[in-house]
N, C-alpha and C positions, 0 to 999 in steps of 0.2 A: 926440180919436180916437173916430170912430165905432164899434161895437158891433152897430150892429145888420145884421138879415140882409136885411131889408126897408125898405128906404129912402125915406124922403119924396119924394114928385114935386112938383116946383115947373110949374108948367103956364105953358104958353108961350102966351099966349091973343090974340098979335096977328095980322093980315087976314095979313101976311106971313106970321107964322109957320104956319097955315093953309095960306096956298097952297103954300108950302114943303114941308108935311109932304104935302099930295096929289099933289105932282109925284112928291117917293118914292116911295107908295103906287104911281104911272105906273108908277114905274121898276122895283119891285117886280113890279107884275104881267107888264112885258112881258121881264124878268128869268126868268121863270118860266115863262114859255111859249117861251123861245128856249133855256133853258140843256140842254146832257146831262143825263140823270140816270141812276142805278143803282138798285140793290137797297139798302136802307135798314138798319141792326143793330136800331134802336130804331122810327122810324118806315118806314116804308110806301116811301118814296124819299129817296136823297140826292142832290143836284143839283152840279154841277161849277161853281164859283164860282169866278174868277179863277184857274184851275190848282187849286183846294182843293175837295172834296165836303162840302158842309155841308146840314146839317137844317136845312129853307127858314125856320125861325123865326129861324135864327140870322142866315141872308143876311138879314133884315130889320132884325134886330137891329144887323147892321154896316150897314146902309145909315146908319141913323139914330147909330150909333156917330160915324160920318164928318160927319156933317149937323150932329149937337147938342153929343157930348162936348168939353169947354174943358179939356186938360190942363194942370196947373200945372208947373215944373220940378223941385219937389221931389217930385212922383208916384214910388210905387216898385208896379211890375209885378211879378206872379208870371205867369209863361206857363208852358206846357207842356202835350203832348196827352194826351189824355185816359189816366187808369189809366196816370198815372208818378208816383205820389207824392204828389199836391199836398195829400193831406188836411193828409198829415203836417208837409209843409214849411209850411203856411198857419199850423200851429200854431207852429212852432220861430219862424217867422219872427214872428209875431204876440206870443208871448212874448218874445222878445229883444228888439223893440221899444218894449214896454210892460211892461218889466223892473221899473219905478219906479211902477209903478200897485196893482199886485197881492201879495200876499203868495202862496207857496207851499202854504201851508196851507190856504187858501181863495182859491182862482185861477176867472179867469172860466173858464177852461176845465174846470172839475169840475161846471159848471151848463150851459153851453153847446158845442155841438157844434164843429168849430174849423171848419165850413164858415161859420159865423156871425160870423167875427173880421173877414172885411171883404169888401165887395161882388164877385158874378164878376159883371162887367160885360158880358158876354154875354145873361145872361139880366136886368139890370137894364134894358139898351138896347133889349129882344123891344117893349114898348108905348112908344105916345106918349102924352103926355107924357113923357118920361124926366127923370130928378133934373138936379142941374144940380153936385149933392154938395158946393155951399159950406156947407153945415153940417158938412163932415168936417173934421178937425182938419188939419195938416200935421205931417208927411208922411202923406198919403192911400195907403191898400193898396188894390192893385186885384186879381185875379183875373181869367184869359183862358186861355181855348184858341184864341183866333185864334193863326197862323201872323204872323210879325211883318210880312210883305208883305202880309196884308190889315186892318193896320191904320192910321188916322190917320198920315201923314208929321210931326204936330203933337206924335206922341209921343216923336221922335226925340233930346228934350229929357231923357226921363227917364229913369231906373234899372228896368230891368229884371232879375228874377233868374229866369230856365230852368232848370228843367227835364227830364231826360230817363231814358230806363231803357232796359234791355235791348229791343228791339222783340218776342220771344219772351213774354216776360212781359208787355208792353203785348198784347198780341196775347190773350193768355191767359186773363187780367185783365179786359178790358176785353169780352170775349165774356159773360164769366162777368155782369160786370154788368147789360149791355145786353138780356141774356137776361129776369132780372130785369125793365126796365125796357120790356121790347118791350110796344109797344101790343097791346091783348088782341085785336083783332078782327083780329090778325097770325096765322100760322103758324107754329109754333117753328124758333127758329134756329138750324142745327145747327153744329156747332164746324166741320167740312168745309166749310159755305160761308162761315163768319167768313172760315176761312182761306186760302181760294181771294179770296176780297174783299180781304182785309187786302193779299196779295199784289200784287194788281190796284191799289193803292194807296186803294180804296175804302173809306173807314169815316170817321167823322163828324171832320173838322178833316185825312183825309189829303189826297195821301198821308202818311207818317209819316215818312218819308227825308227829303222838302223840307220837312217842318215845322220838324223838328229841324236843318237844314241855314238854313233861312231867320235863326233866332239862332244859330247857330253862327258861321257869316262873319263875322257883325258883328260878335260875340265876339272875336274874334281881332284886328279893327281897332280897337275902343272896351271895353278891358276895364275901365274906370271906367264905362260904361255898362249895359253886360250881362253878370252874373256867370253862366258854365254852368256847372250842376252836373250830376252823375250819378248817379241814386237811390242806387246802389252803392256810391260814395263817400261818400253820406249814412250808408249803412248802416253801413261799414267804420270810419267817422271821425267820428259825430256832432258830437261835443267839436270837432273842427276845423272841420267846416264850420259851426257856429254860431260860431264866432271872425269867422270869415270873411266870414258875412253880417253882422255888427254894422259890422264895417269896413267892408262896400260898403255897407250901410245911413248911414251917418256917426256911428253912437251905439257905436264901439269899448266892450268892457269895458275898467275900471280894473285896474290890478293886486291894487288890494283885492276888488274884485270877484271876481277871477280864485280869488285864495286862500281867498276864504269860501265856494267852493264852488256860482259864481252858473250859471257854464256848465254843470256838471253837473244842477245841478238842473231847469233848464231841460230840459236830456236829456232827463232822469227825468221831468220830468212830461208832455212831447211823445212820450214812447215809443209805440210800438204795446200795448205789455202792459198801460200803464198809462189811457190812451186808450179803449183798447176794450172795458177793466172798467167803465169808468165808465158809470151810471144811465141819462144823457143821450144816450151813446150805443150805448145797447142798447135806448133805448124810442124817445127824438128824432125827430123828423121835419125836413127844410130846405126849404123850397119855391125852388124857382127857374124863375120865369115861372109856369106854368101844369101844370110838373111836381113833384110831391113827392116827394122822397127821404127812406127811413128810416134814420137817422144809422149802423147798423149795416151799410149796403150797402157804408158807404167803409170798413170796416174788413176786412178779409174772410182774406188770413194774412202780409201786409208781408213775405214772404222772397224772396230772388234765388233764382233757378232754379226755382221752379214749375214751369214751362213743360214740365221731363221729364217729371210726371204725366200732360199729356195727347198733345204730338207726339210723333211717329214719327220715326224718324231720319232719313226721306224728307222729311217736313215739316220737321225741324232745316234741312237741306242743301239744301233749296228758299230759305229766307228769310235764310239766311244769303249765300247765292250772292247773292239780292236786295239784300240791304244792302249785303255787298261793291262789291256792281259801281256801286249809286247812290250812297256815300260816296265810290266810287274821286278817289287826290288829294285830299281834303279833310283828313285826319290826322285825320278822326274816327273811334275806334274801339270797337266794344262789343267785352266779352270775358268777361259771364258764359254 
């Protein structure tokens, strides 16, 4: 099992792989001069990508995703958009898995931040060269915000585990960060065009309804394939839904395990209280691609319903009405 944040590149250094990679770069460019684009949260524009708005680094990123990455069938995916949880689930999931590595008392997570527990493969795939990740152990963690329609059909092999949160709070959350993270020679962005965009289904990986919609379906037809979760459920039931993902992971706890207390602890050391006391991440920094993040941006207050502090009850019954009507028939429902 790999650990690190920053992955060795294996270089693909033949005439083929060459010409290969500048047909992309073709494809890339002329991708980029035909596609929509919008107003951007973080960068400058986002561009309409197979029905999805993405940050043009990251359409690059899936070009070459589709082009280089070799999934195995024991890969286990974490997907989900952006600001629904993933710090926390990256760690539950990371600890449960490597349950038999670590002692509690001194866990890799009290020295490192849990965005470092295993590659997001978005910003891995942004350059070429990309790794080829046969030094990762199996089962390989991946991380994504791609939507599961724009990724590899080659993935259809693996375990995936989604995902998802109130869209109010994603909404909320994810303005808050992006804010943060807006390139400076931007404008500041104000919470009324987040959420007139967010609406408009524009923001980075939406819209948010087919995101969450794209692993949902499958979900339903292949539930030994894609586990969906709901932050809220995470929140409500941690002790369950870590049971839950060891099972869909294949590494069940023992019933000795169970009674000495292994699922709790795990809790307890993936908790938000206990997390975002820690050293690492109140000073930490993650780089991904060519963006650095300070490990305290993912922590920021982990609670359902935020979202009153800043909408209006016009803006409640605006996104509400939104979701309703794009989930209609699907039997997917929020309900913080």
């Amino acid at each position: 099992m790999s650990h690190q944040s920053i992955i060795p590149q294996t270089p693909l250094e033949s005439k083929e792989h060459e010409d290969h990679y500048n047909k992309i770069c073709k494809d890339y460019n002329h991708l980029m001069e035909t596609m929509p684009k919008s107003n951007g949260w973080r960068v400058e524009h986002l561009y309409n990508y197979n029905g999805f708005w993405i940050n043009p680094i990251y359409i690059k990123a899936n070009l070459l995703l589709h082009a280089y990455f070799k999934p195995q069938p024991t890969d286990i995916f974490l997907a989900s958009f952006m600001k629904s949880g993933t710090t926390w689930l990256k760690a539950l999931i990371f600890s449960t898995l490597t349950r038999h590595l670590y002692s509690f008392s001194d866990h890799y997570l009290h020295h490192h931040g849990p965005q470092s527990t295993f590659p997001f493969l978005d910003s891995e795939c942004e350059s070429y060269p990309i790794s080829d990740f046969t030094h990762m152990c199996s089962p390989r963690l991946f991380a994504t915000h791609f939507p599961r329609t724009l990724l590899p059909e080659s993935m259809a092999s693996c375990k995936f585990v989604y995902l998802c949160r109130e869209p109010k709070d994603v909404l909320v959350s994810k303005w808050v960060f992006m804010s943060k993270l807006r390139e400076k020679d931007l404008p500041p962005f104000s919470l009324d065009e987040a959420f007139d965009l967010f609406c408009e289904g524009v923001s980075d990986y939406g819209p948010f309804w087919e995101h969450v919609l794209s692993y949902w379906r499958p979900s339903l037809e292949s539930s030994e394939k894609i586990l969906f979760l709901k932050y809220e459920e995470v929140k409500r039931q941690p002790e369950v839904v870590v049971r839950r993902l060891a099972t869909f992971m294949g590494v069940p706890f023992t019933t000795e395990e169970v009674e000495k207390g292994v699922v709790e602890n795990i809790v307890k050391l993936c908790s938000f209280e206990n997390l975002s006391n820690l050293e690492v991440n109140k000073k930490g920094v993650e780089k991904f691609g060519k963006v650095e993040v300070e490990n305290r941006e993912f922590f920021r207050k982990g609670v359902i319903g935020d979202w009153r502090n800043y909408l209006s009850d016009e803006m409640k019954q605006r996104i509400d009405g939104i979701i309703d009507e794009k989930l209609k028939g699907s039997a997917l429902i929020f309900g913080a």
